[in-house]
C-alpha atoms as one frame of an Amber mdcrd trajectory, in Angstrom:
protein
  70.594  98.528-167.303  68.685  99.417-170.436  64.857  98.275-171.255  65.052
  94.865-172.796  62.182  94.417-175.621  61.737  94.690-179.586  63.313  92.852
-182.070  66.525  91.387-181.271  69.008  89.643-183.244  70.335  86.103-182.812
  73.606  87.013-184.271  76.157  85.255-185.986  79.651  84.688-185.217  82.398
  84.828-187.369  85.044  82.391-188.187  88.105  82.867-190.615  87.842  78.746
-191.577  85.577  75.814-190.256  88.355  74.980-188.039  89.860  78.405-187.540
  89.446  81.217-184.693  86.995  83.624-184.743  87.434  86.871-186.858  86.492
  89.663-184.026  87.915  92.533-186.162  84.532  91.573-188.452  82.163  92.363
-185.228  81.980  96.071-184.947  81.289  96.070-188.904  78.550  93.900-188.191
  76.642  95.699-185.189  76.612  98.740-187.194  74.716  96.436-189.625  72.340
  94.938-187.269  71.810  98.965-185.913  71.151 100.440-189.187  68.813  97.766
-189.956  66.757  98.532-186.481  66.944  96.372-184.363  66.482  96.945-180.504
  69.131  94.647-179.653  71.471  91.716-180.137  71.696  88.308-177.910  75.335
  86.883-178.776  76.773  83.704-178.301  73.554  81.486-178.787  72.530  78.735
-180.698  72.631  80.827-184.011  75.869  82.583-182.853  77.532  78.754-182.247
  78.534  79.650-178.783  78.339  75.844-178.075  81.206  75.633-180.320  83.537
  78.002-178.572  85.380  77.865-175.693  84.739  79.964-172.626  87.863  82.198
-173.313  86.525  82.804-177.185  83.147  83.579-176.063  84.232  86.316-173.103
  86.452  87.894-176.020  83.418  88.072-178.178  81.042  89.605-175.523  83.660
  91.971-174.726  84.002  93.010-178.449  80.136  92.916-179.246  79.608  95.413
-175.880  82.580  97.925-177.087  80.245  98.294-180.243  76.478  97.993-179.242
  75.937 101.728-179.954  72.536 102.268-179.058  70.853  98.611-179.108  71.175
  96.278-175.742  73.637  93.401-175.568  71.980  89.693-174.077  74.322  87.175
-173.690  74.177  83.468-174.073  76.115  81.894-171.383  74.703  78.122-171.096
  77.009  75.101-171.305  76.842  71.540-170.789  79.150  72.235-167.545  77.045
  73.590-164.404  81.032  75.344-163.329  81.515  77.008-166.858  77.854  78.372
-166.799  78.321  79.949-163.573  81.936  81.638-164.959  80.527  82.867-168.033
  77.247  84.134-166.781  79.020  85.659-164.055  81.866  87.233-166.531  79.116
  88.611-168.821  77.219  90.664-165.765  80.215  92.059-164.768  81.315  93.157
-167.702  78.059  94.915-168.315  75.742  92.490-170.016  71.812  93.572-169.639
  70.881  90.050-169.428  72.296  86.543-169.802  70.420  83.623-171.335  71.103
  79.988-170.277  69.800  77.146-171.939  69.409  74.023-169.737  72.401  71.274
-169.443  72.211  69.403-172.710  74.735  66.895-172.588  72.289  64.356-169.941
  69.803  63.638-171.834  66.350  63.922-170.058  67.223  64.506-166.644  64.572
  65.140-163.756  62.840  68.487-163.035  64.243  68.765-159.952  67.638  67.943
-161.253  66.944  71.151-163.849  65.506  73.381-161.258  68.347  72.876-158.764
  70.874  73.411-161.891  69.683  77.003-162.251  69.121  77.711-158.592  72.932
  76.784-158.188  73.461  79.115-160.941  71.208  82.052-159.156  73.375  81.615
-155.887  76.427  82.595-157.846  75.030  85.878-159.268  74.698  89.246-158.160
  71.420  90.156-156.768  70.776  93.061-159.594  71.338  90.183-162.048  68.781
  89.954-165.301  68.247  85.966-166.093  66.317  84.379-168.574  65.438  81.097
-169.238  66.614  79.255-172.550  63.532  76.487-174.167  64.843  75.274-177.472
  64.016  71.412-176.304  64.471  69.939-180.539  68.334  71.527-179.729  68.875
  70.440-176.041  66.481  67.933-175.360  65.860  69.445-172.213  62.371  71.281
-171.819  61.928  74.113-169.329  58.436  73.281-167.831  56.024  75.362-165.461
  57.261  73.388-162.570  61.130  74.606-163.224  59.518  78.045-163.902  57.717
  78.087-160.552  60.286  76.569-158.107  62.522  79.592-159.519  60.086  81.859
-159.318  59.398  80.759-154.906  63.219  80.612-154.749  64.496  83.417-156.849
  61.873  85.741-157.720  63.771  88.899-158.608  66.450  87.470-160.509  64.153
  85.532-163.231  63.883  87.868-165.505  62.556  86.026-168.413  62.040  83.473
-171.146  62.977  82.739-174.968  60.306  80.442-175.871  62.427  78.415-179.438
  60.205  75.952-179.490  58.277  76.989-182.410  54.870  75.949-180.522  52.600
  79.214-180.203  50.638  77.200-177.474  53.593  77.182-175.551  54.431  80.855
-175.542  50.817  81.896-174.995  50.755  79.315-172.155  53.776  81.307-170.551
  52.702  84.607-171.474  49.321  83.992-169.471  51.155  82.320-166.570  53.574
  84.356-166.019  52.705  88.136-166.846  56.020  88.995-164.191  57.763  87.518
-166.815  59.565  88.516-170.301  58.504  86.273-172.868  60.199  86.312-176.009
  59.826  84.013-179.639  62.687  82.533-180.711  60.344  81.778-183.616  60.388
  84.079-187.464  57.284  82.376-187.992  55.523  83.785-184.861  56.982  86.968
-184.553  53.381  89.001-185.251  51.477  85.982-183.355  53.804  86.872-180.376
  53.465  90.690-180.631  49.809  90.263-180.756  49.742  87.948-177.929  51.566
  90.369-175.683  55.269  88.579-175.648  57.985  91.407-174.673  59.187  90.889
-178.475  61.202  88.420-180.694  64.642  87.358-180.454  65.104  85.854-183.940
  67.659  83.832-186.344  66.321  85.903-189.675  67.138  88.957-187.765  70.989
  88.287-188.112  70.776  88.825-191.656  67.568  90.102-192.480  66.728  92.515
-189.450  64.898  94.984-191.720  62.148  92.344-192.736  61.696  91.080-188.494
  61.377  95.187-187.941  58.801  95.453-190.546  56.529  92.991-188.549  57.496
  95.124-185.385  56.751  98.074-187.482  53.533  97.598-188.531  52.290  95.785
-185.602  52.820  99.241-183.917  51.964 101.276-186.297  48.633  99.753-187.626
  50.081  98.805-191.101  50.069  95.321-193.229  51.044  93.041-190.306  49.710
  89.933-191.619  51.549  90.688-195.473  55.132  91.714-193.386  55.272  88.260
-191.924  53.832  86.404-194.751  57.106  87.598-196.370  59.241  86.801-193.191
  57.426  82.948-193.061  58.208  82.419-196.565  62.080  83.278-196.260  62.404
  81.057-193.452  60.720  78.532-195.167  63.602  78.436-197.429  66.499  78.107
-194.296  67.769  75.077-193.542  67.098  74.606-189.883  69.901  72.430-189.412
  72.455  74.771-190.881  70.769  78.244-190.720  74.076  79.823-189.527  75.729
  79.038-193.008  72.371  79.839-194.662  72.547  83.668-192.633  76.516  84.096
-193.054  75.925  83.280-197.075  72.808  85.613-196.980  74.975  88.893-195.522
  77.097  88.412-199.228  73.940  90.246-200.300  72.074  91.966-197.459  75.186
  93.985-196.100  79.156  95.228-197.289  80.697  92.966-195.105  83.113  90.301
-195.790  82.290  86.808-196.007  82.550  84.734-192.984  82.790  80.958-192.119
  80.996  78.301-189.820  82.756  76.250-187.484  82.765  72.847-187.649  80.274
  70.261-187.256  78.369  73.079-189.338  79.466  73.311-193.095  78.869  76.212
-195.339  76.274  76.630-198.013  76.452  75.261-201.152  76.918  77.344-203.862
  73.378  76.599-205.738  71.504  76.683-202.212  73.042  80.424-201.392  71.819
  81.250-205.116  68.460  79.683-204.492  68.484  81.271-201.476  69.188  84.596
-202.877  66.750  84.509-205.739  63.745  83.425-203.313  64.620  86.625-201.195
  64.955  88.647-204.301  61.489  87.370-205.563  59.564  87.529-201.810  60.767
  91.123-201.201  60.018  92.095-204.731  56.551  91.061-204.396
């Protein structure tokens, strides 16, 4: 399996109406977007992709689709549901079809339910998958409602300790991540966070696995870039904070899908419903506060 790190794309899925199916003839178009514009690699079917939204037959079709085009970037897979049975078939679908890691947010349908009731849910889920198996750990608690805390982290880690592979830290809380980064150096931590990608590079995270990237993966690579390469890390995500600041958190994936009008040649593309597209004055708002933060 390839070397999972860099700057990785939450990416988007596409929809031919709010209520229609999902367009996968507009995928391979798409990763050769998200390739040109660097990126190391793509996680589908997550929060940003609306994988929640799709049933488990329309998210294997995707996965297959996005991992007939990956070209030269690495393929993570989002494979959580509210069902303990459908996590275990779609986690287990996505590693044998090739997937170099799968990503499972908690169960968010019961609403605060114990630790142990969390750390059994993902040891069930371990049991079902191949030893060679890459897992990672899914903390967006403002989207679930479920936190992943050090005591899920460390009865997984006595009870499954080569099959954790790592953690995408969403919760926007730098504390957090450099918690977890210290804790757990045997560990891949990731940002889910545009605001903390150079934060988490600094820190020593494995990289970011970001929303902006979906649209806008030339201005998360210029963080990555300079970071590296000793160049202006501090103005590259100045300019990366102040796009996100103008995102909509609770509809980013119209936000993104409006934004690729003007950041790629590809056609436009619809939410799915409970999400509703952009309004036309917020995409042009949207468009003129990218056009004035990459202009200056």
């Amino acid at each position: 399996m390839a070397e999972i790190g860099g700057v990785i794309s939450a990416m988007l899925t596409p929809f031919t109406s709010d209520v229609g199916p999902v367009d996968y003839e507009w995928i391979p178009g798409y990763m050769r977007f998200m390739e040109q514009g660097g990126l190391h690699g793509v996680l589908c079917l997550g929060t940003t992709g609306e994988g929640p939204s799709m049933s488990t037959a329309e998210r294997e079709r995707v996965l297959d689709v996005v991992l007939a085009n990956k070209g030269g970037m690495f393929v993570m897979a989002g494979t959580g549901c509210a069902a303990l049975t459908e996590t275990i078939a779609l986690s287990r679908y996505a590693v044998d079809r090739g997937a170099d890691a799968v990503l499972v947010m908690p169960p968010f349908y019961i609403k605060q339910p114990s630790e142990l009731g969390v750390l059994n849910y993902y040891r069930a889920l371990a049991d079902s998958l191949p030893a060679e198996s890459r897992l990672m750990l899914y903390h967006i608690p403002q989207v679930t409602g479920v936190p992943i805390t050090p005591p899920i982290i460390d009865g997984l880690l006595e009870s499954h300790p080569g099959l954790f592979f790592g953690m995408k830290d969403s919760s926007g809380d730098w504390a957090n991540s450099a918690m977890l980064i210290a804790r757990y150096p045997q560990l891949k931590i990731f940002t889910g966070s545009d605001r903390l990608v150079s934060s988490a590079l600094a820190g020593g995270a494995a990289g970011a696995i970001t929303a902006l990237a979906s649209a806008f993966p030339h201005m998360v690579r210029a963080v990555y870039d300079a970071h590296h390469a000793g160049g202006d890390v501090a103005g590259a995500q100045d300019r990366l904070t102040r796009l996100r600041g103008k995102v909509d958190p609770a509809n980013t994936p119209a936000a993104l899908k409006a934004a690729l009008a003007w950041t790629s040649s590809l056609p436009e593309t619809s939410v799915r419903l409970p999400l509703v597209a952009l309004a036309d004055d917020a995409a042009a708002a949207l468009h003129a506060a990218y056009q004035e933060i990459v202009g200056g």
